[in-house]
GUFI-394997 format. One line per 2 residues: number of its first residue (from 1); for each residue x, y, z of C-alpha. Coordinates in Angstrom, 1 decimal. Example, Ala and Ser with C-alpha at 12.3 -4.5 7.8 and 13.67 -1.06 7.14 Angstrom:
BEGIN
1> 12.3:-4.5:7.8; 13.7:-1.1:7.1
END
This chain:
BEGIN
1> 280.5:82.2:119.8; 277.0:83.5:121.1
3> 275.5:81.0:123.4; 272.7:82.9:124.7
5> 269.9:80.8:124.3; 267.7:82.0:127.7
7> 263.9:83.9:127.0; 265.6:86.4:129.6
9> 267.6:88.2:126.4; 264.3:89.0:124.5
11> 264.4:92.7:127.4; 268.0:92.4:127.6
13> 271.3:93.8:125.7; 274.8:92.7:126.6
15> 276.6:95.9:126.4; 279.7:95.1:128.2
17> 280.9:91.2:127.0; 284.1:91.4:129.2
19> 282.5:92.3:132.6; 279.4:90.3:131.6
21> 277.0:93.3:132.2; 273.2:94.2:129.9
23> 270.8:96.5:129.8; 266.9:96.9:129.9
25> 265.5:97.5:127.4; 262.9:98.8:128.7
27> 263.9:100.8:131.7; 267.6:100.8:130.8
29> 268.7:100.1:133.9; 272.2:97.8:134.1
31> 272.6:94.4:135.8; 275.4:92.1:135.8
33> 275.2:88.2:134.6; 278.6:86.6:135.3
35> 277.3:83.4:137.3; 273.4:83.0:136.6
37> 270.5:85.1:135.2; 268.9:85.1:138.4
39> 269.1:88.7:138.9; 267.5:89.7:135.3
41> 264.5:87.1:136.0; 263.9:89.1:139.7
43> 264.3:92.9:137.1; 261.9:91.7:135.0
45> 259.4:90.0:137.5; 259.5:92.7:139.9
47> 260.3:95.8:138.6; 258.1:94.8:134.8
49> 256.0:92.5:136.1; 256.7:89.8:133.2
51> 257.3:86.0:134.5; 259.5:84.2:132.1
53> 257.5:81.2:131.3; 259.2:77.3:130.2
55> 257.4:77.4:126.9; 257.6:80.7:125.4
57> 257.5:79.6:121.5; 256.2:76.9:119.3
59> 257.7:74.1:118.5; 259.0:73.5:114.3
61> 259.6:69.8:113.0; 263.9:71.2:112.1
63> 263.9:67.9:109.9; 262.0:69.7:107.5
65> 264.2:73.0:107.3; 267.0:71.3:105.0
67> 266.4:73.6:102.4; 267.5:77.3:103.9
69> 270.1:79.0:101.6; 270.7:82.1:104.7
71> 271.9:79.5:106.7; 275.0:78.3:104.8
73> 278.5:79.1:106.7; 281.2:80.6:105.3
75> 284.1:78.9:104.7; 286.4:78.4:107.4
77> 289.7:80.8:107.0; 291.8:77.5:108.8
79> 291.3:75.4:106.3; 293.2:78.5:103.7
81> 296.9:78.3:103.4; 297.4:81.4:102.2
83> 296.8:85.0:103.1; 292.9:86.2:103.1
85> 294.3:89.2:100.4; 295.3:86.2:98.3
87> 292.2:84.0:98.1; 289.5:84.1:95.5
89> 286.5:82.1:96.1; 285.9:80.0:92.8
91> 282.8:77.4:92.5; 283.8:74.4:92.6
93> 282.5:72.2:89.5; 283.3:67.7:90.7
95> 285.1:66.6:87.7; 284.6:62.9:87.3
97> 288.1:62.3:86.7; 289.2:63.8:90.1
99> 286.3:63.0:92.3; 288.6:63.0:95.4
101> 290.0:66.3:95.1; 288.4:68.7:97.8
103> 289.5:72.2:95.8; 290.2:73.6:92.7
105> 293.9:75.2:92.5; 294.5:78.6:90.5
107> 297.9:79.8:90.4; 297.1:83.7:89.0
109> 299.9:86.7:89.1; 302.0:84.9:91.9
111> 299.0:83.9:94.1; 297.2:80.6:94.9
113> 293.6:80.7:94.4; 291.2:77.9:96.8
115> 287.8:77.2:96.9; 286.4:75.0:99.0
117> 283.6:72.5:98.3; 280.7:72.5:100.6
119> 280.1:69.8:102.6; 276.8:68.5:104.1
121> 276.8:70.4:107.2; 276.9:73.6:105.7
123> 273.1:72.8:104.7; 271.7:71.8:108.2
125> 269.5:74.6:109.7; 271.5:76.8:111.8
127> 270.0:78.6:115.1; 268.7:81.9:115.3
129> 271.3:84.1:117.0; 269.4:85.9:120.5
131> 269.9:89.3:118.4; 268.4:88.3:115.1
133> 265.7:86.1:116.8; 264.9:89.5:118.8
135> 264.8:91.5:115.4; 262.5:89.4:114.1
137> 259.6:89.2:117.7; 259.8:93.0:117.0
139> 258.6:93.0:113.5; 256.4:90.3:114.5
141> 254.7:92.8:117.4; 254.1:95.1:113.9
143> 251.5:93.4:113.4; 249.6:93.5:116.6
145> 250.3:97.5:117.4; 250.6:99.0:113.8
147> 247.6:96.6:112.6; 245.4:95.3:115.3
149> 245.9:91.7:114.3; 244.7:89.6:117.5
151> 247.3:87.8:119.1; 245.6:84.1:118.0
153> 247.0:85.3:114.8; 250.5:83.4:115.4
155> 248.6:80.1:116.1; 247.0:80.3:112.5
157> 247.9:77.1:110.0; 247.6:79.2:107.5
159> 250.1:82.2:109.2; 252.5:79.1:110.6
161> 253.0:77.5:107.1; 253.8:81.2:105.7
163> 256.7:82.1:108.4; 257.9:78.7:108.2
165> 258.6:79.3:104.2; 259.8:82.8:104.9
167> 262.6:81.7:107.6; 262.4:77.8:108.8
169> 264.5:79.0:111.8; 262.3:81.3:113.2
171> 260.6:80.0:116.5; 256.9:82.0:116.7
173> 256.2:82.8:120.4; 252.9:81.6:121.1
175> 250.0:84.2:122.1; 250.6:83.7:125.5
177> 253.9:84.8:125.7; 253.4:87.9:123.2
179> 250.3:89.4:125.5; 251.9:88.7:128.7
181> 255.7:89.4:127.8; 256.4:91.1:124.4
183> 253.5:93.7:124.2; 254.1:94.5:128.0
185> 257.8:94.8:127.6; 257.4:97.0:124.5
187> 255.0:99.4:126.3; 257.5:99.6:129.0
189> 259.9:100.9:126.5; 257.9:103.3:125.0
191> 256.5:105.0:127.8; 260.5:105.1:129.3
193> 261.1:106.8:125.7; 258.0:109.0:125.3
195> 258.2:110.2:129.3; 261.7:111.5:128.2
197> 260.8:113.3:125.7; 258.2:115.2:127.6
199> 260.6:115.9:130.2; 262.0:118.9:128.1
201> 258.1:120.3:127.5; 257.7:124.3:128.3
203> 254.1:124.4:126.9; 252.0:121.9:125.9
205> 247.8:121.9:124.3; 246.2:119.0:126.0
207> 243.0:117.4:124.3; 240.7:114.6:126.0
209> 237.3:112.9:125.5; 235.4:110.5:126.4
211> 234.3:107.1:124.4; 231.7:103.8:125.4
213> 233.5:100.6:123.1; 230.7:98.2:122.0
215> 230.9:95.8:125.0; 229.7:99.1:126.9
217> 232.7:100.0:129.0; 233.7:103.6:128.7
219> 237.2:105.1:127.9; 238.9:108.4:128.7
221> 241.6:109.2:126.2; 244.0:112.2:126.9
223> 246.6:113.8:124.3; 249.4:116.6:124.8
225> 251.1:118.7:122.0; 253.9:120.9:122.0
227> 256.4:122.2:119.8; 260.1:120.7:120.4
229> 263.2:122.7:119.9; 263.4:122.0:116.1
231> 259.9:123.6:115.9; 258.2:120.7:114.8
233> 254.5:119.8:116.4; 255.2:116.5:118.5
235> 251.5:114.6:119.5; 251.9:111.8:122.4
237> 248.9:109.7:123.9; 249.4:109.4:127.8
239> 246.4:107.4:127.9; 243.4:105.9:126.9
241> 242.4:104.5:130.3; 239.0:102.7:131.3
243> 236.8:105.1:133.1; 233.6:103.6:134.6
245> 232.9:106.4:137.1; 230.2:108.6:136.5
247> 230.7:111.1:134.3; 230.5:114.5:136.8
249> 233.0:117.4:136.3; 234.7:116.6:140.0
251> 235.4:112.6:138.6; 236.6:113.8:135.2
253> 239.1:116.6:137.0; 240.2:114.1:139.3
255> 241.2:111.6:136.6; 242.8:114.3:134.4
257> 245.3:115.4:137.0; 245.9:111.8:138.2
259> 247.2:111.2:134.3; 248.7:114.8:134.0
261> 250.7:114.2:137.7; 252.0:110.8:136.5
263> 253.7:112.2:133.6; 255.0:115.4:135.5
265> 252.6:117.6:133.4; 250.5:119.6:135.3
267> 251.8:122.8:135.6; 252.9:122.4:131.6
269> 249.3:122.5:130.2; 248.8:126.1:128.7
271> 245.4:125.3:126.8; 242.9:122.2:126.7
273> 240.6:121.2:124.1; 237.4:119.2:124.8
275> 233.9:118.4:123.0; 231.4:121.4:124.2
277> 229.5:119.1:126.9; 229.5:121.1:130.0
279> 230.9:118.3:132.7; 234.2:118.4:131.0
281> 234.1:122.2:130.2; 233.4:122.9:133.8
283> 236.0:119.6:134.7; 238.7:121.8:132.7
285> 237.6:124.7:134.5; 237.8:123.2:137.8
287> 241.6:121.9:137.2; 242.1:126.1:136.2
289> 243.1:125.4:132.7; 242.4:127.5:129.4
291> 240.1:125.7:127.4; 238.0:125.7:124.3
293> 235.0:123.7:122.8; 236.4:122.0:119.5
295> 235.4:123.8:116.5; 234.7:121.0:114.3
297> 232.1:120.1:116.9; 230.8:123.6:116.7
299> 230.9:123.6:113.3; 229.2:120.2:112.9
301> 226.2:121.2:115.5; 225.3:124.9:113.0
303> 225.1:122.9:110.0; 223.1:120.1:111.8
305> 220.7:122.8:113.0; 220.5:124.5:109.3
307> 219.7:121.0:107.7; 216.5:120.9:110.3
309> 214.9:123.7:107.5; 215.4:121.1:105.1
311> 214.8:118.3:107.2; 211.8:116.6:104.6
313> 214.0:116.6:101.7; 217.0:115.0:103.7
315> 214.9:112.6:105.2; 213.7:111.5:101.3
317> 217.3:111.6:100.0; 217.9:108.9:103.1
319> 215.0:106.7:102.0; 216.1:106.2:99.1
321> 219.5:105.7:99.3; 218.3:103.0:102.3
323> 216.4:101.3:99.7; 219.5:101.2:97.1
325> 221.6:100.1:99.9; 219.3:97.4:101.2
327> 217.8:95.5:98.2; 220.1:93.8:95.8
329> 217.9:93.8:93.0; 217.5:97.8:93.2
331> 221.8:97.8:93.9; 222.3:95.5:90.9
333> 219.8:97.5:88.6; 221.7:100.7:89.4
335> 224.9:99.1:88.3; 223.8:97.9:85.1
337> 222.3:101.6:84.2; 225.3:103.2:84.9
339> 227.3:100.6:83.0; 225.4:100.5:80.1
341> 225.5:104.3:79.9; 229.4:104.3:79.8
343> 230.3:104.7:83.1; 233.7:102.6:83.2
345> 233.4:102.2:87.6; 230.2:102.7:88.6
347> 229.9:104.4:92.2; 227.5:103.5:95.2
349> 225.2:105.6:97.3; 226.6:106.8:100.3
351> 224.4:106.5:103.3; 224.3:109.8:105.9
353> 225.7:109.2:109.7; 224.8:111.0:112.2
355> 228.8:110.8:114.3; 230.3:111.4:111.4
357> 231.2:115.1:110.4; 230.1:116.4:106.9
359> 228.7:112.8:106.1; 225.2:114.6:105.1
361> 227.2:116.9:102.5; 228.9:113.5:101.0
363> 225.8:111.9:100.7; 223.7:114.6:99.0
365> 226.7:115.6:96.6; 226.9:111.2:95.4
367> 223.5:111.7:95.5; 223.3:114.7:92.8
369> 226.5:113.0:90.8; 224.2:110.0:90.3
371> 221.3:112.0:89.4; 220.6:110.7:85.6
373> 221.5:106.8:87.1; 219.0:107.4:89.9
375> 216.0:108.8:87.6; 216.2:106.3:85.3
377> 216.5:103.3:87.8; 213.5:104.3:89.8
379> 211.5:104.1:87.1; 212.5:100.3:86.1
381> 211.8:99.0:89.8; 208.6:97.8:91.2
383> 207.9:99.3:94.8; 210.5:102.0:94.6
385> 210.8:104.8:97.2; 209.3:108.1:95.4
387> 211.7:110.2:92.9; 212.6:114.0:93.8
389> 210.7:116.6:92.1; 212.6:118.5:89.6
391> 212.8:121.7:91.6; 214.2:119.2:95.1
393> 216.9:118.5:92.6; 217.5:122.4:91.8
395> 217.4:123.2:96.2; 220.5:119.9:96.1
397> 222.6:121.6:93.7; 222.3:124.7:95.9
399> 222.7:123.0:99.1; 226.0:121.7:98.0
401> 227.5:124.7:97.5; 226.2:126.1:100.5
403> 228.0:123.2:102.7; 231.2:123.1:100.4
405> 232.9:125.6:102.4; 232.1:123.8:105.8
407> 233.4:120.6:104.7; 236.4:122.5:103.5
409> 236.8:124.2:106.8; 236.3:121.1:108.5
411> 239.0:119.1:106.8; 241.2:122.2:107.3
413> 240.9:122.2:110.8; 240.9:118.7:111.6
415> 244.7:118.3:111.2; 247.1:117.3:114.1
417> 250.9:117.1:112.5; 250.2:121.9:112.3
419> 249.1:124.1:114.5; 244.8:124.3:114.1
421> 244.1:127.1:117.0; 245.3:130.2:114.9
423> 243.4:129.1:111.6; 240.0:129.1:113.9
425> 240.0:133.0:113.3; 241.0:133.0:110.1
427> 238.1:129.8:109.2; 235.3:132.2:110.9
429> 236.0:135.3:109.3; 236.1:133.8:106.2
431> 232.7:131.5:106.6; 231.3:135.0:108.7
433> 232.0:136.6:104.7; 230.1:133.9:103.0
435> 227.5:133.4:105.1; 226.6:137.1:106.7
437> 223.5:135.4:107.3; 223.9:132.5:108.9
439> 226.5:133.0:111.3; 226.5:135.5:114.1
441> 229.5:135.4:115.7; 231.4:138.2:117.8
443> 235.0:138.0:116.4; 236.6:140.9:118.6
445> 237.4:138.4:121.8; 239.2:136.2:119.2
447> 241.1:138.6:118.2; 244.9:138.7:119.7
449> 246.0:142.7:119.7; 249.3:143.9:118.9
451> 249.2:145.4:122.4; 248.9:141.8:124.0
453> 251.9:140.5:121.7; 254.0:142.9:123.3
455> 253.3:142.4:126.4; 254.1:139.0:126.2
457> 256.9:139.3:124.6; 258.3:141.8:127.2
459> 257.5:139.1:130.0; 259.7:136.9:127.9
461> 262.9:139.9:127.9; 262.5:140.5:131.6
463> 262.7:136.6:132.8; 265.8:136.5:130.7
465> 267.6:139.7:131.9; 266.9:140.1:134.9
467> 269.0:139.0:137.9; 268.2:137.1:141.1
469> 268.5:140.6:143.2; 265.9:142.1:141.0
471> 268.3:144.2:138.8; 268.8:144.3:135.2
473> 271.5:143.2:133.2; 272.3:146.8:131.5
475> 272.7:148.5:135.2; 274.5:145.7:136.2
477> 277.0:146.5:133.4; 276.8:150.2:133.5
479> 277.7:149.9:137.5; 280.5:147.6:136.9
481> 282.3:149.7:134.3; 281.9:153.0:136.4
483> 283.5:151.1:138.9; 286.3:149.8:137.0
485> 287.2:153.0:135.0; 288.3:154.9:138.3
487> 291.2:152.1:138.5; 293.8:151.3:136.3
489> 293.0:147.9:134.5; 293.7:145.9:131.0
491> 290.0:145.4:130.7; 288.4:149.4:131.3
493> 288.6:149.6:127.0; 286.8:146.6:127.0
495> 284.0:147.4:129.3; 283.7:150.3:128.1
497> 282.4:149.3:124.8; 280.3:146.7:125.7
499> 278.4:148.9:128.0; 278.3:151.0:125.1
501> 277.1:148.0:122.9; 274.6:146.7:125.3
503> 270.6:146.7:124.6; 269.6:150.3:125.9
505> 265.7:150.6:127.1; 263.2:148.7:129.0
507> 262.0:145.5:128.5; 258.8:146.7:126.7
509> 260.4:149.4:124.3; 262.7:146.1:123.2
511> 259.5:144.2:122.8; 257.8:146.8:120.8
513> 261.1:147.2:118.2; 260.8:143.3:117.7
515> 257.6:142.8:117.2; 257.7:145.9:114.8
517> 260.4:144.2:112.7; 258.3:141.2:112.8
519> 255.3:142.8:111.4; 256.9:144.4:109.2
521> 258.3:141.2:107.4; 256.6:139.5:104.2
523> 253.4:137.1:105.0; 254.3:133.7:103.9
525> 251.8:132.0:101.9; 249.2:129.7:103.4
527> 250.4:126.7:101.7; 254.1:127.0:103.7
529> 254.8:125.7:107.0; 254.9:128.3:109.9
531> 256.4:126.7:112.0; 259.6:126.2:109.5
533> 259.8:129.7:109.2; 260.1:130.3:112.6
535> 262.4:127.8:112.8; 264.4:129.3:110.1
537> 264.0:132.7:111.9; 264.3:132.3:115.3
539> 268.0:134.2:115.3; 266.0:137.0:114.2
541> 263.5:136.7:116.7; 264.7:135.1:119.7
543> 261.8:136.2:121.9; 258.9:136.4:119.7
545> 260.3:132.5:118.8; 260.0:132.0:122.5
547> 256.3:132.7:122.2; 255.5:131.2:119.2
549> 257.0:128.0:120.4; 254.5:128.0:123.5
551> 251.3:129.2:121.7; 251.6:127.8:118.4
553> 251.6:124.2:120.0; 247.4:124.7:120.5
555> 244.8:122.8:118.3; 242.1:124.0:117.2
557> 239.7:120.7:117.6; 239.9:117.1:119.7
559> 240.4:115.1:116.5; 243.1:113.6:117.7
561> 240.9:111.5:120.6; 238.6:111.0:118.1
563> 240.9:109.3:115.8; 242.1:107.6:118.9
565> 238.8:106.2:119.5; 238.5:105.3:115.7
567> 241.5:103.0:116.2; 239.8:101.2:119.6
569> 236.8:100.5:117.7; 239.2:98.2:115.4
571> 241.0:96.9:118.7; 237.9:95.8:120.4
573> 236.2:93.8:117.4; 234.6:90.6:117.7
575> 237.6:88.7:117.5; 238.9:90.1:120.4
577> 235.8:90.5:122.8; 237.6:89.2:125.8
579> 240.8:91.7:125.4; 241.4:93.1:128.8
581> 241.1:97.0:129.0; 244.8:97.0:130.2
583> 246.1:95.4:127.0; 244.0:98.2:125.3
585> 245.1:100.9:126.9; 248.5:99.1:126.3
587> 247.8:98.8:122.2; 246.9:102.0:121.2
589> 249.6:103.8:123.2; 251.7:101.7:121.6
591> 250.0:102.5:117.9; 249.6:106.2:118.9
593> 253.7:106.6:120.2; 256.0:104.4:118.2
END
């Protein structure tokens, strides 16, 4: 029978019942608990830094969990007098007539049927085993990583009453216990998990920025991304850390390789991707990295300088969209009119902000789709803003489809789970076609050459042929079966024709035949995954895989901090004004990783 009852077995697993020995979960580390529990209290306290407290869960009234179907035993094989192969369960029906009979007997093909009656005990509340009880604390941290739930949530009525009905035996740690044991001991784990996967990184895109949370403290968040060895694009948050130092290239570099050393990094980071604000250009500069501004950035900033030509009319669209926004009656009126003209879900304004990308193209095109509903609103209201003239309506309709193709390169590039870098070139040259006018850009220093491919590619052949003493692999051969062939020996035949056999040329000449066949192989379509084909074709190519693998890991934006920030904005809500940055930092590495 399980009799583990201690708090200590919420981080630990027995793995070994005979020698009395469990693991960590967290750190995985083994430790022995014949006598006491001593030593897994000092693990956790000194090594984790959680303090097993008296009172880790709240206390249920157990003479109200009579009524618990999952917790009715089995029947006991003792009380059987036959074989298990032989019994049947059968419900029991009490027959008046025999109320003192305890089973039902059914003699069937040679074998004795029993069922046994169950008795009163087998309705009393049974106790969570240490393993199911553990099951359920991590579903129940779900709701604080995956859904930024505040940790009060547990001591909720209204949340008590409901996991009481779901499972009356389930004990809900209190908030105390899940912020200062559970969420700790759970990061613990997944930075053990995530610092072991990077451990096998070659190459990896690092993207960082910077964010102030609305009780003004300021954050530095800091992404890596690399390809692993089933060519699929991994993503990992190493940190979104409090950063209240001034915001100078020297304090930004220093705080960078602090995170990057920590996690063994440094000399893994092949590109870095920023916003375009020079302290952490010149930062990533400083710590000698290749880096670029992110494009959606870029992006956003030309079409925020081509609206200024059209500034007056933007600034009238926002007025009146304000005035729809702010005034019920105006809201309400707009409603009606759209309902009475058979529109089945009538649709809002949408107001413009300036942080968000490609929010001025939503709001003008809502804006134009509304454009009978709007007309014939504003002239029912009293006060109302002043319409658009017919031919502002004719320079919207043409505005759209002069931003359409920058919100569709925007969403394009904004992706983290495929590779964004290489579809930067491909994005400009097809917005430089559309708008010859309007961009200027110099595409020939984007451009990768063929001749650059090769020469990368032949790096990659000489670092895997040649020898320690400077001498390649086909000499090496060539020598050795000279050698052999002036004495008699079983294997002179066989050396022979491997020499024979063996890649002739230099490194380059092999690098320009592969990269040939590669160029010479049908373009896959842009809906299909690249990195699946070079997955698929890496036997083909095992050195232009080797290549791909390193440089197909870069993005093309830093969306990904972004998004991170996105998610601390729903962390740190009023709820949960006096969450440490710690626990923060904690949370959304946790929401990021697992």
């Amino acid at each position: 029978m399980d009799r583990r009852t201690s708090n200590v077995w919420s981080h630990f697993t027995v793995i070994d019942e005979k020698n009395k020995i469990s693991k960590c979960d967290m750190c995985l580390k083994k430790y022995s608990f014949k006598s006491t529990l001593t030593n897994l209290k000092k693990h956790l306290a000194g090594v984790h830094s959680i303090h097993m407290s008296s009172n880790i869960s709240t206390n249920h009234n157990e003479s109200e969990n009579i009524d618990n179907p999952a917790t009715i035993p089995e029947p006991s094989s003792s009380l059987l007098s036959e074989p298990m192969s032989d019994i049947v369960p059968t419900q029991c029906t009490p027959s008046s007539s025999s109320s003192s009979n305890a089973f039902t007997i059914m003699k069937t093909s040679g074998s004795i049927r029993k069922s046994k009656q169950t008795s009163v005990v087998g309705y009393l509340p049974r106790k969570l085993t240490v393993d199911a009880k553990k099951n359920l604390d991590q579903k129940l941290l779900k709701l604080f990583v995956n859904d930024f739930q505040p940790f009060k949530v547990v001591e909720d009525s209204g949340f008590k009453q409901f996991v009481k009905a779901l499972n009356p035996n389930y004990e809900l740690p209190n908030r105390h216990a899940i912020s200062k044991e559970l969420i700790p001991a759970l990061y613990e784990k997944c930075l053990v998990e995530m610092k072991s996967l990077t451990s096998t990184v070659e190459s990896a895109c690092l993207t960082t920025d910077c964010w102030t949370s609305r009780n003004n403290e300021s954050f530095i968040a800091i992404t890596i991304h690399f390809i692993d060895t089933e060519f699929e694009l991994k993503s990992i948050l190493l940190g979104c850390h409090s950063f209240n130092l001034n915001h100078t290239a020297n304090n930004l570099a220093q705080e960078i390789e602090r995170v990057l050393n920590s996690w063994n990094l440094y000399n893994k980071i092949t590109f870095a991707v920023s916003d375009n604000a020079y302290n952490i250009k010149n930062a990533l500069n400083m710590l000698g990295f290749k880096n670029m501004g992110c494009f959606a950035h870029t992006m956003n900033l030309i079409v925020q300088s081509a609206l200024k030509l059209e500034e007056d009319l933007i600034n009238k669209i926002k007025n009146i969209v304000s005035h729809f926004r702010k005034s019920t009656v105006a809201n309400n009126a707009l409603k009606t009119y759209q309902i009475n003209n058979g529109i089945k879900g009538p649709k809002k304004l949408i107001q413009d902000v300036p942080t968000r990308w490609n929010s001025t193209y939503y709001m003008v095109c809502r804006f134009v789709e509304l454009e009978t509903s709007i007309r014939g609103t504003l002239g029912l209201l009293n006060n109302a803003p002043e319409n658009l003239k017919p031919e502002e309506w004719v320079i919207l309709k043409d505005l759209i489809k002069v931003l359409k193709p920058f919100e569709e390169a925007t969403k394009a590039i904004s992706g983290q789970k495929y590779m964004t870098a290489s579809l930067v070139i491909v994005i400009v040259q097809g917005l430089f076609k559309v708008f010859n006018n309007l961009l200027k850009m110099n595409l020939t220093q984007s451009l990768t050459s063929g001749r650059k491919i090769v020469e990368k590619t032949s790096e990659i052949i000489r670092s895997k042929y040649i020898e320690d003493d400077g001498t390649h692999e086909s000499a090496t051969l060539v020598d050795v079966t000279h050698s052999n062939s002036e004495q008699l020996s079983i294997w002179n035949d066989i050396d022979s024709c491997v020499a024979k056999s063996s890649p002739m040329g230099t490194a380059k000449s092999r690098a320009i035949v592969e990269v040939q066949r590669y160029l010479e192989d049908p373009i896959i379509t842009r809906c299909q995954d690249p990195l699946k084909w070079w997955k698929e074709h890496s036997y083909n190519y095992p050195h232009l895989s080797v290549l791909a693998k390193n440089t197909l890991c870069h993005l093309g934006t830093s969306v990904p901090c972004e998004r991170i920030f996105s998610s601390a904005g729903l962390v740190l809500n009023d709820r949960r004004c006096r969450l440490k940055n710690e626990k923060v930092n904690m949370l959304l590495f946790l929401h990021y990783n697992s």
